[in-house]
C-alpha positions as CSV (number, residue, x, y, z in Angstrom):
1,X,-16.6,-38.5,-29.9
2,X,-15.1,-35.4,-29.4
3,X,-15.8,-32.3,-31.4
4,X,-13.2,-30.1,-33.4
5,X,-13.2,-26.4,-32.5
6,X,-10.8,-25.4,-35.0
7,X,-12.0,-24.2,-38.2
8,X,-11.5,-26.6,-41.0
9,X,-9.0,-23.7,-43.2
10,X,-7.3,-23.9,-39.6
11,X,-7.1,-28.0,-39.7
12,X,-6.1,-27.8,-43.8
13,X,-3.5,-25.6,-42.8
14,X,-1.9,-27.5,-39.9
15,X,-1.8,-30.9,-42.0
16,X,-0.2,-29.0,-45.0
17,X,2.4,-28.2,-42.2
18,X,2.9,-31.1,-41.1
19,X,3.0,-33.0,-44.2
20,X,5.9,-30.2,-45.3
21,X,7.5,-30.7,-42.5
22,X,7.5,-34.7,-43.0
23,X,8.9,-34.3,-46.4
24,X,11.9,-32.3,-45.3
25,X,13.0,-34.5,-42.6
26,X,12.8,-37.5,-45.3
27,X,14.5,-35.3,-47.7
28,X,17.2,-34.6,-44.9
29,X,17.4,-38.5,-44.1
30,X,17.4,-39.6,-47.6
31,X,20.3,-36.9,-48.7
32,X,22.3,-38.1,-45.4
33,X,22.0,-41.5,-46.4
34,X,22.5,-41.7,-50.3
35,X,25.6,-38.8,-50.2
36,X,26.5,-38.9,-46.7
37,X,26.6,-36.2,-43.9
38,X,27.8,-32.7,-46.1
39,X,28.8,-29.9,-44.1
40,X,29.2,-26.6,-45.5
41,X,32.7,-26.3,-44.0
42,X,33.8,-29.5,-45.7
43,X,33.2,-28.7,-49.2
44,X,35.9,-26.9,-51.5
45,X,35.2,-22.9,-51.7
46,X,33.1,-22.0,-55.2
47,X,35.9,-21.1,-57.6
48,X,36.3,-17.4,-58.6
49,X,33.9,-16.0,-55.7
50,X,31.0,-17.1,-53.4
51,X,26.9,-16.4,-53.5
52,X,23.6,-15.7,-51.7
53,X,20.7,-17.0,-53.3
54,X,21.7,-19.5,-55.6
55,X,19.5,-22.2,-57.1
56,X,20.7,-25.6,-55.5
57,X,20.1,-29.4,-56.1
58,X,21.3,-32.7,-56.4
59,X,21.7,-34.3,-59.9
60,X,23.5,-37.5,-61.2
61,X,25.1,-37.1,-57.7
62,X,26.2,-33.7,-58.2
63,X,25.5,-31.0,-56.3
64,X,24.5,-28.5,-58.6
65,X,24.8,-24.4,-57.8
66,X,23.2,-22.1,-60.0
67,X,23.3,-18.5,-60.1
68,X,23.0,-16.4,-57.2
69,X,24.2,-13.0,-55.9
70,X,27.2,-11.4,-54.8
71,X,28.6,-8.4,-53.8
72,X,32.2,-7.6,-56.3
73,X,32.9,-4.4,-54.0
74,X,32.3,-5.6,-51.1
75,X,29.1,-4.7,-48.5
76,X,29.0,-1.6,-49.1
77,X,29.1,-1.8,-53.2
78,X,26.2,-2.9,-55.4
79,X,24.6,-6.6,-55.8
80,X,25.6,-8.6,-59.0
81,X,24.0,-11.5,-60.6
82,X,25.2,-14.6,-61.1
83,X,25.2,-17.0,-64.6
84,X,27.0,-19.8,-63.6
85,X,26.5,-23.4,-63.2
86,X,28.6,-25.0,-61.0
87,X,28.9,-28.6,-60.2
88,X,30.5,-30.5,-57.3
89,X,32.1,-33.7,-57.5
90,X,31.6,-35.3,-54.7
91,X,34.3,-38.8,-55.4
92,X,37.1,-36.3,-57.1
93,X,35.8,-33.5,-54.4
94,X,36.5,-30.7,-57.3
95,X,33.8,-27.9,-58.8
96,X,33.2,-27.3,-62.2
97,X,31.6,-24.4,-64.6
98,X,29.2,-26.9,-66.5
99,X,27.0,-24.3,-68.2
100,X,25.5,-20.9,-68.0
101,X,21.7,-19.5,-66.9
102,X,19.9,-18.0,-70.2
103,X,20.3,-15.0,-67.8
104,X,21.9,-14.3,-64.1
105,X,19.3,-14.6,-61.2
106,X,19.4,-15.2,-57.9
107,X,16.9,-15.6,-54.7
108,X,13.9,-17.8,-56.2
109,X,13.3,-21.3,-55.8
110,X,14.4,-24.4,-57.2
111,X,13.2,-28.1,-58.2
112,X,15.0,-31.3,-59.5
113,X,13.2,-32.3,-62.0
114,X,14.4,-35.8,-63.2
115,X,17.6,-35.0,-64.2
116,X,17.3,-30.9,-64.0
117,X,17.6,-28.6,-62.0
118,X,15.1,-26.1,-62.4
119,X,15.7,-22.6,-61.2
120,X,12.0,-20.5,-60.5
121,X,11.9,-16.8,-60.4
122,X,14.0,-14.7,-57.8
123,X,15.6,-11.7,-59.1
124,X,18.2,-10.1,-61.4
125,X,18.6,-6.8,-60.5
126,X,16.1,-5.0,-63.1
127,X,13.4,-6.6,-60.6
128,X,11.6,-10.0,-59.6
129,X,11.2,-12.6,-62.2
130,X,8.1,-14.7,-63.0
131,X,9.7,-17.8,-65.3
């Protein structure tokens, strides 16, 4: 029998790691396998302008992009916000506006939720958000 000599917070923490790190290599398999291989090179640029930060999932295989940041002046100009949800069409290979954000955000997480995307926190410029 041998004996542990890490503390057990240590152990929890490794095997939260690891079990993280198991879902998302099955996530990347699983995404590979039901849409195919996506590079970011081989998709259609976002219509009007690109963003940073943006909530992203797959729904009703869509790929879904909501909000996000940009910068309208370039680097050196201020951050802006982003509203939009934008779906891609993977068989016609075409985006779409499909809907707007109660409010623009961008950086915080996001969650597919049955059919919905759920965007959590992130920011909007006034400061972090909690919803």
């Amino acid at each position: 029998m041998t004996k542990n000599i890490l503390p057990a917070s240590s152990q929890r923490r490794i095997r939260s790691a690891a079990l993280i790190g198991f879902a998302l290599l099955f996530f990347r398999i699983w995404t590979t396998a039901a849409i195919g291989a996506v590079r970011q090179d081989s998709l259609p640029p976002l219509p009007g302008h690109g963003v940073a930060g943006a909530c992203v999932g797959m729904v009703d295989d869509k790929l879904l992009v909501a909000g996000g940041s940009w910068f309208p002046e370039g680097a050196d100009g201020g951050k802006a916000y982003e509203d939009r949800v934008l779906a891609f069409d993977f068989g016609g290979e075409t985006w779409a506006v499909i809907g707007k954000l109660p409010a623009p955000r961008g950086h915080g997480a996001a969650v597919v939720l049955e059919d919905r995307l759920v965007c959590i926190g992130g920011e909007n410029g006034t400061g972090l958000l909690t919803d």
